[in-house]
C-alpha positions as CSV (number, residue, x, y, z in Angstrom):
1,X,16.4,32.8,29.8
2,X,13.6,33.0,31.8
3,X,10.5,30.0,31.6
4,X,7.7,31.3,30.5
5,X,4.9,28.9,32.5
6,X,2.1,27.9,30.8
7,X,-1.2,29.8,31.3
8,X,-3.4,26.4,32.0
9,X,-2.6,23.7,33.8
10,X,-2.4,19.9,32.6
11,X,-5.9,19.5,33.6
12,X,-7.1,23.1,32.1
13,X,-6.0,22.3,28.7
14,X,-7.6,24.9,25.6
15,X,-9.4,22.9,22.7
16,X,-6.6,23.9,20.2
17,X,-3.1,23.0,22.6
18,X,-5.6,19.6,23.2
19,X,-6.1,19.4,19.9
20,X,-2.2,20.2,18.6
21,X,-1.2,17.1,20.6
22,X,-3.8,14.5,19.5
23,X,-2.4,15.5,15.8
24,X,1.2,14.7,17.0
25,X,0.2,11.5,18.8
26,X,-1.9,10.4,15.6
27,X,0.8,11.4,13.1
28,X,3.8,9.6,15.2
29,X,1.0,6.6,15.1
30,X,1.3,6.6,11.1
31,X,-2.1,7.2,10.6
32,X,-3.0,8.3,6.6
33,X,-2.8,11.5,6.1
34,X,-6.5,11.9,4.8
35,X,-7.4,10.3,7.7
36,X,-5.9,13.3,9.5
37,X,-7.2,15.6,7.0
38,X,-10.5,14.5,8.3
39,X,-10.1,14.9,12.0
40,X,-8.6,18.6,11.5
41,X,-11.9,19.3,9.3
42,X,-14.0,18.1,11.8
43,X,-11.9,19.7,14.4
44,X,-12.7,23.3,12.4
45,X,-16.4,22.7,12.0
46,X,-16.2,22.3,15.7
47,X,-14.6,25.3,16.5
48,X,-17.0,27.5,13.8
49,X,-19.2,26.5,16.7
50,X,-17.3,27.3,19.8
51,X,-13.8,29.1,20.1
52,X,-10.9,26.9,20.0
53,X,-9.6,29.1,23.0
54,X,-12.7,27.5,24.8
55,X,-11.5,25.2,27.7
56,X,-11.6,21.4,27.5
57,X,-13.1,21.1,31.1
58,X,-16.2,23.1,29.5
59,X,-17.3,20.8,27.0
60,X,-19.7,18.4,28.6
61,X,-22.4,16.6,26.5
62,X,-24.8,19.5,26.3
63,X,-22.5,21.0,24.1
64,X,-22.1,18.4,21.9
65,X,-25.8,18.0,21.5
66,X,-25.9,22.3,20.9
67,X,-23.2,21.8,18.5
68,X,-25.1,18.7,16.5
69,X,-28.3,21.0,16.0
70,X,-25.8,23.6,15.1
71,X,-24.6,21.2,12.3
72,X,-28.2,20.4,11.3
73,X,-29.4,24.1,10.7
74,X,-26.1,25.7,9.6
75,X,-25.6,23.2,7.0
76,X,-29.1,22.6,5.7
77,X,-29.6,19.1,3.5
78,X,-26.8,17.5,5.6
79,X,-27.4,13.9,6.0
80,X,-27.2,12.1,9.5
81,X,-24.7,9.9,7.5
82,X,-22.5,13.0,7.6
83,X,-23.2,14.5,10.6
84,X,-22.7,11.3,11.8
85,X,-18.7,11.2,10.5
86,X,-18.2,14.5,12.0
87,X,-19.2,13.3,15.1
88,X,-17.4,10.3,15.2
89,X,-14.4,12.2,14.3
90,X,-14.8,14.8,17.0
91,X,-15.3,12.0,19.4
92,X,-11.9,10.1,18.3
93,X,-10.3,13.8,19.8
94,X,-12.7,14.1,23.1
95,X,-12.3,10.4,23.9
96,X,-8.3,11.4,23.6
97,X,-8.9,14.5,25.9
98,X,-10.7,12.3,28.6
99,X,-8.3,9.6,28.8
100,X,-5.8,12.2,29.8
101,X,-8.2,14.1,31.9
102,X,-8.8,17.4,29.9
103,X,-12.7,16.7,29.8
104,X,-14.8,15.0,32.4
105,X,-15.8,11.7,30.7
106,X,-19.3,11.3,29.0
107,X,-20.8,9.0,26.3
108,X,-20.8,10.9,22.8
109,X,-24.2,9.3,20.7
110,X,-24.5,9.2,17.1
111,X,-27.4,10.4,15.4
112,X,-30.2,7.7,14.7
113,X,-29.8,7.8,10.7
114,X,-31.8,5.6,8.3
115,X,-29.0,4.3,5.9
116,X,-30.1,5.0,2.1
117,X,-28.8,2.6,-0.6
118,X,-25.8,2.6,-1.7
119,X,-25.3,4.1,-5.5
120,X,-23.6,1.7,-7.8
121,X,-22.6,1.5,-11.6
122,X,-25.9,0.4,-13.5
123,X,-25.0,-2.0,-16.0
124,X,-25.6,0.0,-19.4
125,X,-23.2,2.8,-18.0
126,X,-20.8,-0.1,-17.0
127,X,-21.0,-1.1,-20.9
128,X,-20.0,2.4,-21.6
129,X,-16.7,2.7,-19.8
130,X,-15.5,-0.6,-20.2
131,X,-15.8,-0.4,-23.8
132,X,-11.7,-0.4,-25.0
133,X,-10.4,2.3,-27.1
134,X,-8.6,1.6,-30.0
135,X,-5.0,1.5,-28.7
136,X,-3.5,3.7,-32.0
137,X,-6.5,6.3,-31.7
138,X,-6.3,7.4,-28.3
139,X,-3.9,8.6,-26.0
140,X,-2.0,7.4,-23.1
141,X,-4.5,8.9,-21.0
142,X,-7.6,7.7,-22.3
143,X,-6.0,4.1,-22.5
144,X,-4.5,3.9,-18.8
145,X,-8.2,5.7,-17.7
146,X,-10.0,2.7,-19.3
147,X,-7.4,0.3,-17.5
148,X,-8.1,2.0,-14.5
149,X,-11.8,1.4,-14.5
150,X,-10.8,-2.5,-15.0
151,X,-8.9,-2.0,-12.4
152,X,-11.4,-0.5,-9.8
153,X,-14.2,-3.1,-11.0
154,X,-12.0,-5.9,-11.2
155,X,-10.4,-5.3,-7.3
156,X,-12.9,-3.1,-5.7
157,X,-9.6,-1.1,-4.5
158,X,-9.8,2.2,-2.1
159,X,-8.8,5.2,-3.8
160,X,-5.7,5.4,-2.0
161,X,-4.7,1.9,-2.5
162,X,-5.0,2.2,-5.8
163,X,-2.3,5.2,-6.4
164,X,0.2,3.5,-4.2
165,X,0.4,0.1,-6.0
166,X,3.3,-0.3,-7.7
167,X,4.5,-2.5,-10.6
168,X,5.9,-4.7,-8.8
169,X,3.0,-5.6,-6.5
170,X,1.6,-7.3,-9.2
171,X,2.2,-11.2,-9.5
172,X,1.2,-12.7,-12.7
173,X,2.7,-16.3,-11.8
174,X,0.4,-16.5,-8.7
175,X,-2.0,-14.4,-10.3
176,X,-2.8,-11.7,-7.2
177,X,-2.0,-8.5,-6.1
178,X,-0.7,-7.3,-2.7
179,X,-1.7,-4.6,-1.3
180,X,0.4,-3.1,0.6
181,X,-1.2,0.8,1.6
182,X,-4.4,-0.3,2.4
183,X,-6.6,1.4,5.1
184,X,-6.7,-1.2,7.7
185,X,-2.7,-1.0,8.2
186,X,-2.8,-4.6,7.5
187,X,-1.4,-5.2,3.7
188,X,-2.8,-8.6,2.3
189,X,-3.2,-10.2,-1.2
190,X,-6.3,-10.4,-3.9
191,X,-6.9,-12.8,-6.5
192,X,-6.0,-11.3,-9.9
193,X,-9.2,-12.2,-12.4
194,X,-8.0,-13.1,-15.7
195,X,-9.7,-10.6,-17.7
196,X,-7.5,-7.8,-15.6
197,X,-4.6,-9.6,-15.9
198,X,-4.2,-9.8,-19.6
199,X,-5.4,-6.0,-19.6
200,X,-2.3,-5.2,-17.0
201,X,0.0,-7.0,-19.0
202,X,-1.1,-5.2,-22.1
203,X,-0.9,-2.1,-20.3
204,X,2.5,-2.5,-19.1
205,X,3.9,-2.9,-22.8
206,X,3.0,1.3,-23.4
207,X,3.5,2.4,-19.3
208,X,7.1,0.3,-19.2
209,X,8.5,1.0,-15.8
210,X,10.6,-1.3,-13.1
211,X,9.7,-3.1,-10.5
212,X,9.6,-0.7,-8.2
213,X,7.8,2.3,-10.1
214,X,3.9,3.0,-9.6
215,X,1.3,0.9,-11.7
216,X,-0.9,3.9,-12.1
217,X,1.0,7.3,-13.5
218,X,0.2,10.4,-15.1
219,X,1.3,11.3,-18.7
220,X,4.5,12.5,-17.4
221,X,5.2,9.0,-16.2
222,X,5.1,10.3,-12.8
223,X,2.8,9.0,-9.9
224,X,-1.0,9.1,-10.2
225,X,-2.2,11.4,-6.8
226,X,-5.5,10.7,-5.1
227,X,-6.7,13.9,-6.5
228,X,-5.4,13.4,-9.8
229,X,-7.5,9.7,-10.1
230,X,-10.3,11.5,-9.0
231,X,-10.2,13.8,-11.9
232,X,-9.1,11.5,-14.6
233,X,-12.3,9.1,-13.4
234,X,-14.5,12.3,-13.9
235,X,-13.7,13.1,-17.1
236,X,-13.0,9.6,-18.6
237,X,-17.0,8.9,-17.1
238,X,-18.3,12.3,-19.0
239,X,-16.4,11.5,-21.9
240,X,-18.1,8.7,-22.2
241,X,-21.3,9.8,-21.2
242,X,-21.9,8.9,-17.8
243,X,-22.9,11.1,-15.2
244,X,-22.0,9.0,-12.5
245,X,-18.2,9.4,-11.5
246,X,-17.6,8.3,-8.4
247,X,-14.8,6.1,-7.4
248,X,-16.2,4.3,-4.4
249,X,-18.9,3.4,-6.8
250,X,-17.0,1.0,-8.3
251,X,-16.2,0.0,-4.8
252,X,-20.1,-0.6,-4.0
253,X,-20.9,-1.8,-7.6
254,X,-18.4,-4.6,-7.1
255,X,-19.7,-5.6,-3.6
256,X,-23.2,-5.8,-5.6
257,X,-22.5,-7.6,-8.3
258,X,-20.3,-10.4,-6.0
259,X,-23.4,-10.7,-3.5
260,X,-25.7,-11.1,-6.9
261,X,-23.4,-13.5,-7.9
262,X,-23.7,-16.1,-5.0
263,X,-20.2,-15.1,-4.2
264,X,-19.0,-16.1,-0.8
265,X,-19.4,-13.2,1.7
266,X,-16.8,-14.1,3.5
267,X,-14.2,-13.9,0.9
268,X,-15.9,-10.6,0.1
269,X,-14.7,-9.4,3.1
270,X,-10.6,-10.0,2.6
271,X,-11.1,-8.7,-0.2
272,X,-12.7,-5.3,1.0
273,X,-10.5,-4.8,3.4
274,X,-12.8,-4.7,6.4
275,X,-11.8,-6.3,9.9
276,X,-16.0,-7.5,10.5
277,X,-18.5,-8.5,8.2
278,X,-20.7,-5.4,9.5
279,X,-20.4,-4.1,6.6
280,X,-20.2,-7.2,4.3
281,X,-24.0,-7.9,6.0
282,X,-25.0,-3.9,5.5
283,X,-24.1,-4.8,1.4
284,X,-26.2,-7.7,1.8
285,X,-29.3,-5.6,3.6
286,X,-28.7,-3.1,1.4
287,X,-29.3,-4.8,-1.6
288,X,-31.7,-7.3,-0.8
289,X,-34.2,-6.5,-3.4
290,X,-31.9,-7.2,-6.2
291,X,-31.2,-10.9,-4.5
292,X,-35.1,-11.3,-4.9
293,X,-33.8,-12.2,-8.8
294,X,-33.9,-15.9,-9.9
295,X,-35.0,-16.6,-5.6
296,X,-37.3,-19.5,-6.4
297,X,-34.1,-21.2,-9.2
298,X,-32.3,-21.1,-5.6
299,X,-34.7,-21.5,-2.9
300,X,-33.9,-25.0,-1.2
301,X,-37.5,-25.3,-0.8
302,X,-38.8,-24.4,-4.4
303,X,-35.6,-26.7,-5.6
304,X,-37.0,-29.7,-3.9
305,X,-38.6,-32.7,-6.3
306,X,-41.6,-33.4,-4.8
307,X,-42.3,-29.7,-4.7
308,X,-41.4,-29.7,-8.7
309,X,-43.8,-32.3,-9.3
310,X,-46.3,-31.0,-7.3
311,X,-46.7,-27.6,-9.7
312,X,-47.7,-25.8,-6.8
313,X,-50.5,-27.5,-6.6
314,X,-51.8,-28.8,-3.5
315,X,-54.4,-31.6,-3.0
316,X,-56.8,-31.8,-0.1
317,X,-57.9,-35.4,0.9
């Protein structure tokens, strides 16, 4: 048979051929398929804005910037937090295209965005959902949706993590759990607090199950899907009447409530998952005016004797 030869040359790559081989190259690198998920949605926003036919040599950083305003106006109310991910996506593909000389190289910038605080679990809607059923009066599925919501307070666990932890992952004689799908690629161990382990070892007399069978599974004992947790958090939350039903909140309302708590920052971090303590210190910003609570019990200055006895009063000579 006769070769047909390609219409563009290595150099005069389109956006979508470019684009075909970053998602083979990620895939063979075993990235998570939502992570994937999320470059090929960013990847379509993109071309909404300019034809994926377009060549990579034309994209400079003029057309980024056209494309960012495009994001602004055709999606009114976006935040720079999103826009943000979308660029930082799209970058993750034109950094890809550059390094294999597609696209001349420029710098891609984020958006300047002012970070708004992160929405956690107040404390009377916490009351709310962890507030056990009776065990006879409710179902499988209201019982393993209140274990869950131990679960995601009592680990701080991503979505994704928590559907792919199985029964065997948990170790009640050393009293952790190991993670082993976490985002990071690196699987590690948490503590397991004793209020969650006497609720997992309950829960595990009704779920049964080997060794080698999901923790978390729907009422057909198969396994829990990302999508599925999602729902059964939503309507567990309303049932109970809570409005918030996010799962990451739990993520963020843990974080909180350790910083609150004097825990060690550091230890936050292994737990969380992340390789810096960026974020750890954004948690810490971010919450600052909550640590204003009980400052002057725990101020080394206020704490001091002579300052004690003193009653804030100070005499002039």
């Amino acid at each position: 048979m006769k070769r047909v030869m390609s219409l563009t040359t290595k150099n005069e790559r389109t956006l979508k051929n470019s684009f075909e081989e970053f998602i083979r190259v990620k895939r063979l690198q075993n990235l998570a398929k939502r992570t994937v998920k999320n470059y090929e949605k960013s990847f379509r926003y993109f071309t909404e804005f300019i034809d994926e036919n377009t060549l990579c040599s034309k994209i400079t950083n003029n057309v980024i910037l056209s494309y960012i305003e495009n994001l602004q106006e055709m999606h009114k109310g976006i935040s720079d937090i999103s826009v943000n991910t979308y660029i930082r996506e799209l970058r993750v593909f034109l950094y890809f295209c550059m390094e294999r000389g597609y696209t001349q190289r420029f710098k891609i910038s984020l958006v300047r965005a002012v970070k708004q605080p992160k929405e956690t679990y107040a404390d009377a809607e916490l009351e709310k959902l962890l507030k056990k059923p009776t065990i006879k009066g409710s179902s499988f599925a209201e019982y393993r949706n209140w274990v869950l919501v131990c679960y995601l307070l009592g680990t701080a666990n991503r979505r994704a993590t928590v559907c792919n932890v199985k029964i065997g992952d948990i170790d009640f004689e050393t009293h952790e759990i190991w993670l082993l799908e976490v985002k990071n690629k690196k699987p590690h161990s948490i503590p397991l607090s004793a209020f969650l382990e006497k609720t997992l070892r309950e829960y595990l007399i009704y779920r049964k199950g080997t060794a080698d069978d999901y923790l978390f599974c729907n009422v057909y004992g198969q396994k829990l899907t990302e999508d599925g947790l999602s729902t059964c958090i939503y309507k567990y939350n309303i049932s109970r009447g809570v409005t918030k039903t996010g799962l990451h909140l739990f993520r963020h309302t843990f974080a909180k409530k350790w910083i609150l708590n004097r825990g060690d920052p550091f230890r936050l971090k292994a737990i969380l998952g992340h390789s810096t303590m960026a974020m750890v210190n954004e948690y810490v910003n971010m919450f600052g005016k909550d640590l204003q609570k009980d400052f002057d019990v725990f101020c080394p200055l206020d704490s001091m004797e002579c300052i004690k006895r003193s009653n804030g009063h100070i005499k002039m000579k």
